[in-house]
N, CA and C atoms as a LAMMPS dump frame, in Angstrom:
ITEM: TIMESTEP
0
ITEM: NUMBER OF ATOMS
321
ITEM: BOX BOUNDS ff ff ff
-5.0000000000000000e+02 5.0000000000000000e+02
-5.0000000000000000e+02 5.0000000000000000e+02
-5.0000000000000000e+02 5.0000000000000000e+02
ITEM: ATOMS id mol type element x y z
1 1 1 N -375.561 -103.29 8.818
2 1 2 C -375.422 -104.068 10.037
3 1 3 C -376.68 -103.953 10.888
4 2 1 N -377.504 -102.413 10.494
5 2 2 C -378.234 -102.624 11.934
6 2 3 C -379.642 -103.249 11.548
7 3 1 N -379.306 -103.312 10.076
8 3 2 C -380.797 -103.716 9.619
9 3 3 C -380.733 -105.218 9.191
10 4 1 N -379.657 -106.046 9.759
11 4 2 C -379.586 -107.843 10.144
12 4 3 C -379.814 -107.579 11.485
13 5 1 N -379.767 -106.9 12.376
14 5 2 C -379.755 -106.857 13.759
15 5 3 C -381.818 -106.969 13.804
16 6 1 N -382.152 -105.995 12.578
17 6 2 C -383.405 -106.107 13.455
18 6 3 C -383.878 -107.078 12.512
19 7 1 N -383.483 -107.956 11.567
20 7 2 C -383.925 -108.724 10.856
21 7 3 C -384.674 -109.923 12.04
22 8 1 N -383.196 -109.954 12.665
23 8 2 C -382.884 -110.762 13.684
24 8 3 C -383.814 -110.873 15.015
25 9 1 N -384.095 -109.933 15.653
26 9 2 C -385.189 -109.488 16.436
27 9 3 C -386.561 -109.808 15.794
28 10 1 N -386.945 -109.372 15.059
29 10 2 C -388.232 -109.818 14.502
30 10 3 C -388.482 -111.024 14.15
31 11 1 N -387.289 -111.961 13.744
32 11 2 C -387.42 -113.368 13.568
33 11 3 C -387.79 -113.651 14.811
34 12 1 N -386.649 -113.789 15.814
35 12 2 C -387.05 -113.948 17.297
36 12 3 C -388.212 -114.052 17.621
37 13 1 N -388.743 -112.644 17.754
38 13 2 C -389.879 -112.207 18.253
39 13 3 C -391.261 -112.716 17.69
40 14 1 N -390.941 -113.147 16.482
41 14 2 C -391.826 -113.965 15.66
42 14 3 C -392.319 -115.507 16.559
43 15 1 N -390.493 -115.991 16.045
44 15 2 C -390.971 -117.557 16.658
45 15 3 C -391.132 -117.719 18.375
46 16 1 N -391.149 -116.861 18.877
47 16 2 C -391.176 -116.518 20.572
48 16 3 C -392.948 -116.755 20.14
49 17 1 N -393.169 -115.894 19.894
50 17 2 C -394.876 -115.989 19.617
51 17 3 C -395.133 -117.097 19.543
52 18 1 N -394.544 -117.432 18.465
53 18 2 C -395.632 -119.268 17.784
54 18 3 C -395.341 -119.732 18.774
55 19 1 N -394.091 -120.181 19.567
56 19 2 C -393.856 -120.73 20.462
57 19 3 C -394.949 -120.566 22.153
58 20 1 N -395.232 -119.307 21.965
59 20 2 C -396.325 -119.039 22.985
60 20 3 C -397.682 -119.618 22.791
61 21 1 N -398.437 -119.755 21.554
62 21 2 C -399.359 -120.214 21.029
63 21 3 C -399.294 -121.46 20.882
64 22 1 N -398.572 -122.475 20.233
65 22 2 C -398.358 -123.553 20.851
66 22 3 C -397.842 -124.598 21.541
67 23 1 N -398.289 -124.035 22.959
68 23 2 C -397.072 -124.331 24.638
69 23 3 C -397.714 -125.99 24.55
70 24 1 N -399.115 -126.52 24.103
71 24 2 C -399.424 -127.302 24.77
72 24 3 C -399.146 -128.841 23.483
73 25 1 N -398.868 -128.274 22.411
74 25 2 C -398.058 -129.557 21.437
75 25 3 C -396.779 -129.568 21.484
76 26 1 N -395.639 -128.88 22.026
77 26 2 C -394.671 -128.665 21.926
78 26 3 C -394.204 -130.089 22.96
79 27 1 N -392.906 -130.65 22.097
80 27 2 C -392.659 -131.354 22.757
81 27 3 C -391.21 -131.167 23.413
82 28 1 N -390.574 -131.603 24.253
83 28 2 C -388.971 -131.683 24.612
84 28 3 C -387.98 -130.871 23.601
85 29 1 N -388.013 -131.958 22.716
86 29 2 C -387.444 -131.554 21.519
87 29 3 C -387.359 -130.064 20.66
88 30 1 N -388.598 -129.559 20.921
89 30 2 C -388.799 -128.006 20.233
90 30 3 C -388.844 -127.465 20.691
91 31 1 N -388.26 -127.542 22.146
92 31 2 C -388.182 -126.275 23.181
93 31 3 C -386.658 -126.309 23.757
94 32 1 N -386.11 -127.695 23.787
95 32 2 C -384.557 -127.436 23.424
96 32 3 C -383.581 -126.353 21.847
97 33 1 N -384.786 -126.899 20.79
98 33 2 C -384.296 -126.413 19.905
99 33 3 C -384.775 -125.008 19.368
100 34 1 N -385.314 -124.38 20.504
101 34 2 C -385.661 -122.842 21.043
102 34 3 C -384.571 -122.44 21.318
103 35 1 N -384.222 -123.043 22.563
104 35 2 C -383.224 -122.396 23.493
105 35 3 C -382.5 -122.638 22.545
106 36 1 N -381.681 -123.351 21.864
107 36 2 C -381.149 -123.041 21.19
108 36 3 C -380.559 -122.395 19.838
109 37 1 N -381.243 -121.624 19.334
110 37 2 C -381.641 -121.059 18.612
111 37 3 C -381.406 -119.67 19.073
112 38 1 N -382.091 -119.734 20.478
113 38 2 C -382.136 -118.161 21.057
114 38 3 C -380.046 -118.022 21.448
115 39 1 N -379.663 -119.293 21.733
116 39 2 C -377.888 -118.979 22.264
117 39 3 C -377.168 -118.826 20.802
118 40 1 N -377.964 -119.479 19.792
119 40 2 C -377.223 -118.958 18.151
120 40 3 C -377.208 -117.467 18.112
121 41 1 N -378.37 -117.217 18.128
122 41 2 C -378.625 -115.431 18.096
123 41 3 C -377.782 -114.809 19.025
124 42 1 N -377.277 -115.01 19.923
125 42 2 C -377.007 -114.389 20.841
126 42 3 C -374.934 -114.106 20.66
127 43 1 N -374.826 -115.583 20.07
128 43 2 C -373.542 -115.682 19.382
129 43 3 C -373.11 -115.084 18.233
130 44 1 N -374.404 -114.629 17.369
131 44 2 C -374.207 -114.254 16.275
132 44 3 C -374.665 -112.652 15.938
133 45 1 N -375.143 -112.292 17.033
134 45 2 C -375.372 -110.886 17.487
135 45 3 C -374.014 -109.913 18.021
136 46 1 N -373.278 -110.833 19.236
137 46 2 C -372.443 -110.453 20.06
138 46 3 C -370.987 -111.261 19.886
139 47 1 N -371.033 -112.517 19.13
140 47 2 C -370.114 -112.925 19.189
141 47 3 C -369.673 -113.848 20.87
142 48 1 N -368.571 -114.882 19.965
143 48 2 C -368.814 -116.243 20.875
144 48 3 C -368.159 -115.402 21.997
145 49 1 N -368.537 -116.882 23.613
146 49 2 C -367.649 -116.542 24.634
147 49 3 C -366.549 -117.767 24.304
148 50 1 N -365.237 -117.618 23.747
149 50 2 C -364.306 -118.916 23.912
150 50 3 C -363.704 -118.875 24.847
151 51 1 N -363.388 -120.383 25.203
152 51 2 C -362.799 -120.91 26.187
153 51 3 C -362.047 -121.541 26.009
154 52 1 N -360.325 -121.806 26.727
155 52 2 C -359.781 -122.928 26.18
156 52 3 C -359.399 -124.086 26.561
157 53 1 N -359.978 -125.372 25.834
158 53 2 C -360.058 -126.481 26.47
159 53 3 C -359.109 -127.366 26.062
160 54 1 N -358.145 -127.008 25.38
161 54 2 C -356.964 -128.234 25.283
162 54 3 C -356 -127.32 24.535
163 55 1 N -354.554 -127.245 24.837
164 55 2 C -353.378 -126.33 24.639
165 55 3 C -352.539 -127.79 24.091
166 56 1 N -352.863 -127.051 22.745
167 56 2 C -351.914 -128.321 21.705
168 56 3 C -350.423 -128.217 21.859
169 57 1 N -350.036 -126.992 21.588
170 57 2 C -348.505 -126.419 21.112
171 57 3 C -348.908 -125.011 22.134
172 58 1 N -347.551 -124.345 22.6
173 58 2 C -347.961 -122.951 22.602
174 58 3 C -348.902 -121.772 21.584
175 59 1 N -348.651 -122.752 20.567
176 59 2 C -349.58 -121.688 19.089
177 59 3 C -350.741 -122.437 18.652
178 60 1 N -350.634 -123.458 18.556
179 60 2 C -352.214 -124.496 18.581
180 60 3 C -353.084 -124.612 19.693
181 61 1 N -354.416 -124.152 20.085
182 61 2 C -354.884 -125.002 21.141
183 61 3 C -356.1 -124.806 20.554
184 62 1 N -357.335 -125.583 21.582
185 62 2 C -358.592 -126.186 20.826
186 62 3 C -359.381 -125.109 21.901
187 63 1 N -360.868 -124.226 21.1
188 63 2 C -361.827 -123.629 21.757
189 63 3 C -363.267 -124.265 22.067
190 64 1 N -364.006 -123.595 22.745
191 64 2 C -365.406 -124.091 22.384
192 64 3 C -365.834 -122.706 23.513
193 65 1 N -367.004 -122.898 22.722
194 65 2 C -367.726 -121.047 23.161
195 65 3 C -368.427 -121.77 23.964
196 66 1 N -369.135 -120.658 25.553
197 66 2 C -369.816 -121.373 26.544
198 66 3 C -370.674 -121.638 26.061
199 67 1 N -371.747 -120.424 24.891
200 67 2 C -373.079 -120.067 24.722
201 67 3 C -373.572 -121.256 24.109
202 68 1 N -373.181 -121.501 22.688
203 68 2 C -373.865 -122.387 21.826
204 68 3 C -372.966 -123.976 21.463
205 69 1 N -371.653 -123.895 22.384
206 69 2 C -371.068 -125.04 22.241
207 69 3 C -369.877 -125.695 21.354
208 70 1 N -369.709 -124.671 20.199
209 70 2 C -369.144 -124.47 18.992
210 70 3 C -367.726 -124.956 19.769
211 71 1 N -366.915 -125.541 18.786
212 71 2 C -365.874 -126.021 19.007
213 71 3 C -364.857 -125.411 17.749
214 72 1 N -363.648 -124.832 18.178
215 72 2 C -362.873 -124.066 16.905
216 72 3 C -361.524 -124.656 17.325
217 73 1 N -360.427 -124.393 16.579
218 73 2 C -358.951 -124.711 16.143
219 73 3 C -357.992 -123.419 15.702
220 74 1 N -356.864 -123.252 16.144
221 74 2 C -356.244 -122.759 14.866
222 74 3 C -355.929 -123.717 14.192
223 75 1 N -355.882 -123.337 12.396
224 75 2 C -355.769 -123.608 11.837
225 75 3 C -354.069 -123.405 11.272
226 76 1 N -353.576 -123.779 9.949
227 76 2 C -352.186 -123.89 9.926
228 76 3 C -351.284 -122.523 9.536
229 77 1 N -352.601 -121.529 9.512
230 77 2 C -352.24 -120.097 9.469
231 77 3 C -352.546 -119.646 10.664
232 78 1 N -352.751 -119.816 11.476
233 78 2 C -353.269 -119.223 12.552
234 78 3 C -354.643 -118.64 12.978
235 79 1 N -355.523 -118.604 12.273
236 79 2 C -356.745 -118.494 12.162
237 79 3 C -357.447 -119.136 12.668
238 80 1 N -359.059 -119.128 13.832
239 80 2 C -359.557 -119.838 14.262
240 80 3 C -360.443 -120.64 13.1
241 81 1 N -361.126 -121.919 12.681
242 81 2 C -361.843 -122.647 11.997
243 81 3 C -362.564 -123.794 12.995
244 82 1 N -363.616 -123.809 12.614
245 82 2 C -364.356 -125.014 12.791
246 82 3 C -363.353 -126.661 13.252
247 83 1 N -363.654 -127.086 14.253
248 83 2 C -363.073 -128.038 14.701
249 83 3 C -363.948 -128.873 14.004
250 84 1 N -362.9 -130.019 13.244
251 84 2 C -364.09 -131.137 12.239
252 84 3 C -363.211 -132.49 13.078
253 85 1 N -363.589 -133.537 12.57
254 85 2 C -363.04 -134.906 13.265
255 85 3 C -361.879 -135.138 12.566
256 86 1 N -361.663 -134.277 11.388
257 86 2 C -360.268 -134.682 10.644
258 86 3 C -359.075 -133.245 12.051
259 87 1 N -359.419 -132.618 11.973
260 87 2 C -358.744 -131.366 12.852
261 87 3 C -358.54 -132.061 13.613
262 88 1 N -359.411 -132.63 14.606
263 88 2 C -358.839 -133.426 16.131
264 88 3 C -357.652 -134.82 16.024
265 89 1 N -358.089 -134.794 14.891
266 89 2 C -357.004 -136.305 14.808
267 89 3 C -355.871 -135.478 14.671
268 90 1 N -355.772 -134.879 13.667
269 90 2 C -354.562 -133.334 13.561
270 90 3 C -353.712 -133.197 14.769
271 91 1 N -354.609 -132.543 15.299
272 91 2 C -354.382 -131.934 16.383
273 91 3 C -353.499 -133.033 17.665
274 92 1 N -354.426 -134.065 18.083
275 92 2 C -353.562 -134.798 18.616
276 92 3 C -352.321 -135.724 18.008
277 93 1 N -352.189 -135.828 17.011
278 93 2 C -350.904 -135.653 16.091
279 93 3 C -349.956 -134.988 16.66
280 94 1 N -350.414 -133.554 16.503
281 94 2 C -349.282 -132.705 16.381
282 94 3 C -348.653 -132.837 18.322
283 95 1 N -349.741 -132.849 18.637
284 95 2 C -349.719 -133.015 20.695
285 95 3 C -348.362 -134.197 20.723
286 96 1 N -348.89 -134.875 20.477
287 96 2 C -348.202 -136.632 20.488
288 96 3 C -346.689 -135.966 19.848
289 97 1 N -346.345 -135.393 19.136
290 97 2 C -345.136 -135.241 17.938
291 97 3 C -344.071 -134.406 18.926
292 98 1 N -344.829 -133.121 19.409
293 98 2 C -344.905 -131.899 20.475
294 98 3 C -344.339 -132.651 21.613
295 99 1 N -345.164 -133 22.422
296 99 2 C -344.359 -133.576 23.715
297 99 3 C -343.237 -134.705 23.204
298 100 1 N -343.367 -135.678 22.492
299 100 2 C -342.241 -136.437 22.271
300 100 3 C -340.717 -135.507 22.261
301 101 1 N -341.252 -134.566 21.369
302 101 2 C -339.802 -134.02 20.822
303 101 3 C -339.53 -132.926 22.053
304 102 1 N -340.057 -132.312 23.187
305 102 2 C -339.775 -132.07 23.904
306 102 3 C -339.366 -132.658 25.85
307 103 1 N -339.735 -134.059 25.17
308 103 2 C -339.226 -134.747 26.081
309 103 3 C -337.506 -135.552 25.896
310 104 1 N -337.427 -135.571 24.786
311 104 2 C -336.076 -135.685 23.999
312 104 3 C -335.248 -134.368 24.44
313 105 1 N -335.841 -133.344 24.795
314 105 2 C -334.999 -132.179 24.565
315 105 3 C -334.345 -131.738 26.187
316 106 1 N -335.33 -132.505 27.132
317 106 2 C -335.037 -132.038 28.656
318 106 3 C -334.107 -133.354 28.968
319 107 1 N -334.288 -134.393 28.16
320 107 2 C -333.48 -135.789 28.809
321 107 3 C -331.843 -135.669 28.707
């Protein structure tokens, strides 16, 4: 473990350099995709911050980490996974199915 940690650092510290050396071709683009790079590391060092941004079911709801943006799910075991465009359709599926049948249940 500690020797991906400093794998990790020295990459950094590497492209921090180049990045210092060339400040004056760098455009928009490769200094967004710095910073980002540096919030991957930082996620993948320490692990995400999640947040939760949509409560499917009491046992389903949808994440996304502050740092790097990542968007996750449980999945149909309960496990967090990668939110893909097939998951969200899922997901509001199951929302749509969820409130119906609990609006049937209070009427």
């Amino acid at each position: 473990m500690n020797l991906h940690l400093i794998d990790y650092f020295v990459a950094l510290i590497d492209y921090l350099f180049y990045i210092s050396n060339q400040t004056k071709t760098l455009t928009m683009n490769a200094l967004q995709k710095s910073n980002l790079i540096i919030k991957n590391l930082r996620c993948k060092v320490f692990g995400h911050k999640l947040i939760t941004t949509k409560d499917i079911t009491p046992y389903i709801k949808e994440y996304k980490c502050k740092c790097c943006g990542l968007e996750l799910t449980n999945n149909y075991r309960g496990v967090k996974s990668i939110l893909t465009p097939e998951l969200k359709d899922v997901n509001i599926t199951v929302m749509d199915f969820y409130h119906r049948r609990h609006q049937r249940q209070t009427a």
